[in-house]
Every structure is written in C-alpha cells, then in structure tokens.
C-alpha positions as CSV (number, residue, x, y, z in Angstrom):
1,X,0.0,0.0,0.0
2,X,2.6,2.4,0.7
3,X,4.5,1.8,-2.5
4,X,1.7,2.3,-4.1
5,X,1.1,5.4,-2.7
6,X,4.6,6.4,-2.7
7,X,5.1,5.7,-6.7
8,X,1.3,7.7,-6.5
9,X,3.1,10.7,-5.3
10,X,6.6,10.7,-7.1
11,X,4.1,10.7,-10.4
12,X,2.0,13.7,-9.5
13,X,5.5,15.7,-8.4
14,X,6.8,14.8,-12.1
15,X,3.1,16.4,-13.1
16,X,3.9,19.3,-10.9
17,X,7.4,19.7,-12.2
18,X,6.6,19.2,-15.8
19,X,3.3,21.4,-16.1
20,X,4.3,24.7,-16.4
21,X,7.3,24.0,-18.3
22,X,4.7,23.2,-21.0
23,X,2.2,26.0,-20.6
24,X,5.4,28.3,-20.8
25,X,6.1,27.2,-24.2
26,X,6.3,29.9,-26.4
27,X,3.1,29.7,-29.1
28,X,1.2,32.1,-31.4
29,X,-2.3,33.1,-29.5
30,X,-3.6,35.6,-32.5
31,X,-7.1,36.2,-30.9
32,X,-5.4,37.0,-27.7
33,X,-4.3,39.9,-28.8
34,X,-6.7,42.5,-26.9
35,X,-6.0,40.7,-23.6
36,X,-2.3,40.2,-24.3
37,X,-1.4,43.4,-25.5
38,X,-4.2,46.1,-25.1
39,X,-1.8,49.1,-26.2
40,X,-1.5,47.2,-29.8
41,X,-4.9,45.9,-30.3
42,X,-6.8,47.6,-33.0
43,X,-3.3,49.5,-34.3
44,X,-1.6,49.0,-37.7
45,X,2.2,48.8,-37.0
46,X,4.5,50.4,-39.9
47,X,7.6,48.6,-40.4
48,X,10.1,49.7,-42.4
49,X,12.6,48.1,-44.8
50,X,15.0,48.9,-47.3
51,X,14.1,47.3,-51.0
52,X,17.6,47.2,-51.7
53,X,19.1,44.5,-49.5
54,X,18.2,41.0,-51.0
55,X,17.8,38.6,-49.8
56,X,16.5,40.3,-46.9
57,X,14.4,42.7,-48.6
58,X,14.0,43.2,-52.1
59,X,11.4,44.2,-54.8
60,X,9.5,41.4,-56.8
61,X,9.2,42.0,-60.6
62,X,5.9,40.2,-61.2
63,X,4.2,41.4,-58.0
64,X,6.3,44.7,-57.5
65,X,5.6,43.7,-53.9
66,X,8.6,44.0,-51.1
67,X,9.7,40.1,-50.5
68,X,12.7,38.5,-48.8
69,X,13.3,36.7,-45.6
70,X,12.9,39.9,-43.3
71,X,9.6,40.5,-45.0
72,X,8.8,36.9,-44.4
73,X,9.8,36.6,-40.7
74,X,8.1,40.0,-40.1
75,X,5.0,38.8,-41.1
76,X,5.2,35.4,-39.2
77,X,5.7,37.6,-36.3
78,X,2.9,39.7,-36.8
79,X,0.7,37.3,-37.7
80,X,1.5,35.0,-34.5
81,X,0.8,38.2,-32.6
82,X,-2.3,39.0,-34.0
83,X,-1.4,42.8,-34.9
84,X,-2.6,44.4,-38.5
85,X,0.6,46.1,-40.1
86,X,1.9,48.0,-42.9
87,X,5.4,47.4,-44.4
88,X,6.5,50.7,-46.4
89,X,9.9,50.6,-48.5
90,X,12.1,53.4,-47.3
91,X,16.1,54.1,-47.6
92,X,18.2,52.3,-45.1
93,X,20.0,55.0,-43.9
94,X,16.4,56.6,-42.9
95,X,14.6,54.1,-41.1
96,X,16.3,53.6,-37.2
97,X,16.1,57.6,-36.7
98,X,12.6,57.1,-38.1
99,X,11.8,54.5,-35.6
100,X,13.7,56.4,-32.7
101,X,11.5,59.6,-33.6
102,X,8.8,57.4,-33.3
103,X,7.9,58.1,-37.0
104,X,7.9,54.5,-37.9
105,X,7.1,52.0,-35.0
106,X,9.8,49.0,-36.3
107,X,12.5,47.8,-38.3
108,X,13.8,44.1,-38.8
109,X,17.6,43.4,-39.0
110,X,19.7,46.0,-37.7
111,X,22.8,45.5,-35.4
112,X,22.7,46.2,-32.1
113,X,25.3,47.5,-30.7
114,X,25.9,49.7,-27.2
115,X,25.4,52.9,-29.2
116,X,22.2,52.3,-30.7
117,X,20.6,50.7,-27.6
118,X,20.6,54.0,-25.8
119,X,18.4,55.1,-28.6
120,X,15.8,52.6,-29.1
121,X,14.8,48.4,-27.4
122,X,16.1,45.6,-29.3
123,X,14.9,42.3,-29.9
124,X,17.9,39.9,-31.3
125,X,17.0,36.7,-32.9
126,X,20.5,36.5,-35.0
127,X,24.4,36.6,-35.7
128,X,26.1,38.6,-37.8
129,X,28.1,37.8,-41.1
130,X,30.1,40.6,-42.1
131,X,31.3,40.2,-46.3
132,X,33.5,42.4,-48.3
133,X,32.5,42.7,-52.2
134,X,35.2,44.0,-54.9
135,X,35.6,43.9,-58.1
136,X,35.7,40.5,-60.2
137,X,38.8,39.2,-60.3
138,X,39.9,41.0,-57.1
139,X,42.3,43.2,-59.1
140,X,43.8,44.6,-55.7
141,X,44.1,40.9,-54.3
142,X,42.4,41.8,-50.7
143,X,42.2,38.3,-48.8
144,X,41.3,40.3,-45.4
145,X,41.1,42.9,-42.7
146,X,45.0,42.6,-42.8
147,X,45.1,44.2,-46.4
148,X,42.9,47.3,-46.1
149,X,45.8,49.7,-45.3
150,X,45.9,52.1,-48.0
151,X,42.6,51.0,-49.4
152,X,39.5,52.9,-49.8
153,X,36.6,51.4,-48.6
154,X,32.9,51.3,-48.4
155,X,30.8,51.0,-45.3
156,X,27.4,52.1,-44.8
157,X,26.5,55.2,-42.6
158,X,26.7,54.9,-38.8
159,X,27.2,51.3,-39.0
160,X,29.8,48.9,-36.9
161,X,31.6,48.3,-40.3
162,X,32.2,52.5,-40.6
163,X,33.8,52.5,-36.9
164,X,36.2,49.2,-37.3
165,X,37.2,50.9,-40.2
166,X,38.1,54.5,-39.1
167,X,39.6,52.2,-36.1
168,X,41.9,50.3,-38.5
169,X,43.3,53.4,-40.0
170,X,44.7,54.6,-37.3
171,X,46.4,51.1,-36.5
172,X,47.3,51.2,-39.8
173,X,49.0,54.8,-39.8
174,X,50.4,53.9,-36.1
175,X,52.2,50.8,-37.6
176,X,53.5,53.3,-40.2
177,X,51.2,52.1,-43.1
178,X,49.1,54.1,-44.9
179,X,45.5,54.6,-43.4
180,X,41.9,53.3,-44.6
181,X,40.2,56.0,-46.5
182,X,36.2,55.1,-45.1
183,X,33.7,56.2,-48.0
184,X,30.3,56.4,-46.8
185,X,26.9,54.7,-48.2
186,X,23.1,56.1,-47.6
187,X,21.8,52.8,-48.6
188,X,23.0,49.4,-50.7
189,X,22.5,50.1,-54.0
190,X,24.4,53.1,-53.9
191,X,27.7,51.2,-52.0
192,X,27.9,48.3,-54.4
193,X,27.9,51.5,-57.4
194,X,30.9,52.6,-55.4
195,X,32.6,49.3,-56.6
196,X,31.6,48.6,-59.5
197,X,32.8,52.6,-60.4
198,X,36.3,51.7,-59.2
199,X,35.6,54.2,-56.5
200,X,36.1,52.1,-53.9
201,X,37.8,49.1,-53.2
202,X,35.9,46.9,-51.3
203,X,32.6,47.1,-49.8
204,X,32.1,45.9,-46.0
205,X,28.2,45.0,-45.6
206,X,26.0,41.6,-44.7
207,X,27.5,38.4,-45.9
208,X,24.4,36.5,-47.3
209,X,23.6,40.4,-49.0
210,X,26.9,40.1,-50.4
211,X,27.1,36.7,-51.7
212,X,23.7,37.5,-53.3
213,X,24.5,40.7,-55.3
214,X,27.8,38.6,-56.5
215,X,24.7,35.8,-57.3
216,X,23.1,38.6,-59.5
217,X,25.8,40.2,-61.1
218,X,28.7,37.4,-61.2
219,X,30.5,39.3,-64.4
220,X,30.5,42.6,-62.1
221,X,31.6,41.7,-58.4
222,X,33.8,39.1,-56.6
223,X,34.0,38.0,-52.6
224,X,37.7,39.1,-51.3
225,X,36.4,37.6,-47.8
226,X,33.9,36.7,-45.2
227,X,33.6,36.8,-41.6
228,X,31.3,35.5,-38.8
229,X,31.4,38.4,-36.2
230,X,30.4,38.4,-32.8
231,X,27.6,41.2,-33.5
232,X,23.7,40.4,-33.2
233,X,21.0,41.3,-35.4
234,X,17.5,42.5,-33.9
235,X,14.0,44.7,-34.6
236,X,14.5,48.1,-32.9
237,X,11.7,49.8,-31.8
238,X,11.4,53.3,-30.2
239,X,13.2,53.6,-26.7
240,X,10.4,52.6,-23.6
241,X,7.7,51.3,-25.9
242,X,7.4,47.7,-23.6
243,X,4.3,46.7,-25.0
244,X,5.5,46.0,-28.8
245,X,9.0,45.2,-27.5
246,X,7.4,42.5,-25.8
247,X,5.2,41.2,-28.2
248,X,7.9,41.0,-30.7
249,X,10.1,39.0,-28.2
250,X,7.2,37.0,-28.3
251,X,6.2,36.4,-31.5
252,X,9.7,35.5,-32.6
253,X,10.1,32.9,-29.5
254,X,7.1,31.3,-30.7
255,X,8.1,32.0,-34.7
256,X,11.3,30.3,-33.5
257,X,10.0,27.6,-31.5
258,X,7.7,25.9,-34.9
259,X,10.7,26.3,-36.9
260,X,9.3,29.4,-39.0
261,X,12.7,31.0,-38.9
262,X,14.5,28.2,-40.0
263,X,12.3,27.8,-42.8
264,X,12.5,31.3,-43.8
265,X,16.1,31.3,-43.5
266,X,16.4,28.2,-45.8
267,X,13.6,29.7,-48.5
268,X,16.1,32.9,-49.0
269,X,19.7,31.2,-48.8
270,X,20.5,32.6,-45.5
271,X,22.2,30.3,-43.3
272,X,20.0,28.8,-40.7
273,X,23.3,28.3,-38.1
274,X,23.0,31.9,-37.8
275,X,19.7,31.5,-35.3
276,X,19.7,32.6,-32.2
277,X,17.4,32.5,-29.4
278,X,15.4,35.6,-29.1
279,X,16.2,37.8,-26.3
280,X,15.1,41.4,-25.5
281,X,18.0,43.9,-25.3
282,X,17.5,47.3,-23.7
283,X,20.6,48.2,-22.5
C-alpha cells in the first residue's frame, strides 16, 4: 500500500514539475491579442525596410511587392501576434532615426550594438556575417582585414563596419602604413555602385547580402572575404515602448519555436546556423 502510494506521489510531483514547463512554451495566440497586448490591439504597426538588400528585402518583378526573408519573418511575427501592419519601402540609412522619432514604430535586422541601444529596445534573434565585395577578379588581391591599409573602402553610414574601419586606419597609420580611406553609403544600391565605379575598393556589408549581389551580377563583383562576427542582429523599436518590444520577443520565441525561422532562412539562402534564441535587449 505504501508503495503504491509512494510511486502515486513521485508521479503527481513529475506532473507538478513538468506542467508549467509546457504552458510556458512559447506559441502564437492571435485572438489573444486585446488581452495580451491592449496598447496594440486595434493599431496598424509600420515597419520599415530597405528594398535594396536582398535577400532580406527586395522588390519582386511580377508582383512589384517588397519580399525576402525579413519580409517573411516580419510577417510570421505579426501574424502569431495578431497585430494588423503595414510594411512601407524606405532608404536604409532613414529608417532607425525614423523609428527612434517614433515616426515608424519598427524595423527588422539592424545591429545592435551599445550605441544604438541607448536610442531605441532591441529584440535579437540572430548573428552577424560581415562580407567584403570588390571587383571581379579582385584586381587589388584583398584576402582580409590585414590588407585594407591604404585602401579605400565602403561602409554604410553609422554602422559597426564605418567604426572598425576609421579604427583600423589609425592602426594602420600607427604601424607606419598608410590609413583606410572610409567612403560612406546612404543605402546598398548606392555602396555596391561605389565598386563597381572603381571608386572604392571593397565594400564591407551583410554576408548573405553580399554573396547575393555577387549571385546577381557574377561578371561585375567578386567576394575578397567573409567573416562570422560576434555582433547580433535584432528589430528596434522606439526607446520605452514595452508593450510592442514584448510582443515582438514573443512572437519571434514562438516563430522560433515551430521552426518558421528556420524555414525562412532556408527559403532565401540565409544560413539557418545563424539562429539565435530571441532575447530582448535594452541596455
């Protein structure tokens, strides 16, 4: 009898244990969304995303629609949420002080770094590949970092690539070399003209962005190198606004959790190793 009541109890402790570990899973509860997040219920968040940047975001041809695997995950978020939006194309270099003025309310894939968290929340749910794009045939035979003294190159405005580089020159100069002259991008399209002009270089920007414009235009531009960086990759949303940040870090955990970002990742040729587990930053 007391075995019996013994193996009773060890089986409704494993019950006890293993309940909430299952209603915590992270799932998509779109009609939930009034009593989940009241502040968003009823609102049409505006996203936006540069058309320029395949295969993250770029315009289709036949549907002259935005598409790409940012566009994709976006949506899976906002549809787990249960939240009407609007995705409008806009440059690059525009759209984080647009969401830090509270202009726009979000943008996928941006880096986070210190800088840009005192400015707006973050939601990470990737790593970072950084690629540098010159011309084919890599007439100036860059192989890495190591060979950008004395070389011009292109990184985008404000980004981590634009400080390593201004960085580097002065190694470069202090080791008696000559310095990295940093040209300066608004968006994409108008860096990868900066190559293919011979006015710069190289171009330092997204890996899988890179090896897809090389994709496109294989007579026109060659890889000199990749790197996997350290950096993340998140949606920013303006500074203090809890209620979205939180939805987003929930919708992706969920997205996550039924493999939707693996599958978007795999659709659009971006490496699925590059997952990782979403996690709100907001310092």
């Amino acid at each position: 009898m007391r075995s019996s009541m013994l193996r009773f109890a060890v089986a409704a402790s494993v019950l006890l244990i293993g309940g909430p570990v299952l209603a915590d899973a992270p799932k998509c509860e779109p009609e939930k969304v009034a009593q989940k997040y009241p502040e968003l219920a009823g609102k049409t968040l505006l996203m936006g995303a540069d058309g320029q940047t395949p295969p993250y975001a770029f315009l289709d041809p036949k549907t002259n629609t935005l598409v790409g695997s940012d566009i994709d995950l976006a949506k899976k978020v906002f549809d787990c949420i249960g939240v009407k939006y609007e995705i409008r194309p806009a440059a690059w270099s525009g759209i984080f002080p647009s969401v830090v003025a509270g202009q726009m309310d979000l943008m996928f894939y941006i880096y986070y770094n210190a800088k840009r968290v005192q400015q707006a929340d973050f939601v990470v749910y990737m790593k970072a590949g950084t690629g540098a794009i010159t011309q084919k045939g890599n007439p100036k035979n860059i192989k890495s970092n190591d060979d950008l003294c004395g070389k011009t190159v292109a990184v985008g405005l404000g980004t981590v690539e634009e400080a390593q580089m201004k960085e580097l020159g002065g190694k470069c100069v202090a080791g008696g070399k000559e310095t990295v002259t940093v040209m300066t991008y608004p968006d994409h399209a108008a860096g990868f003209r900066l190559v293919a002009n011979n006015r710069a270089d190289i171009m330092l920007t997204d890996l899988a962005l890179v090896d897809r414009t090389i994709a496109d235009n294989p007579t026109v531009y060659e890889r000199a190198y990749g790197i996997i960086s350290g950096f993340q990759i998140g949606t920013a949303v303006k500074k203090g606004n809890a209620a979205l940040a939180q939805a987003l870090l929930d919708g992706l955990k969920a997205v996550q959790a039924s493999g939707g970002q693996q599958e978007v990742f795999k659709k659009y040729g971006v490496d699925p190793a590059l997952e990782l587990p979403a996690e709100l930053k907001t310092n």
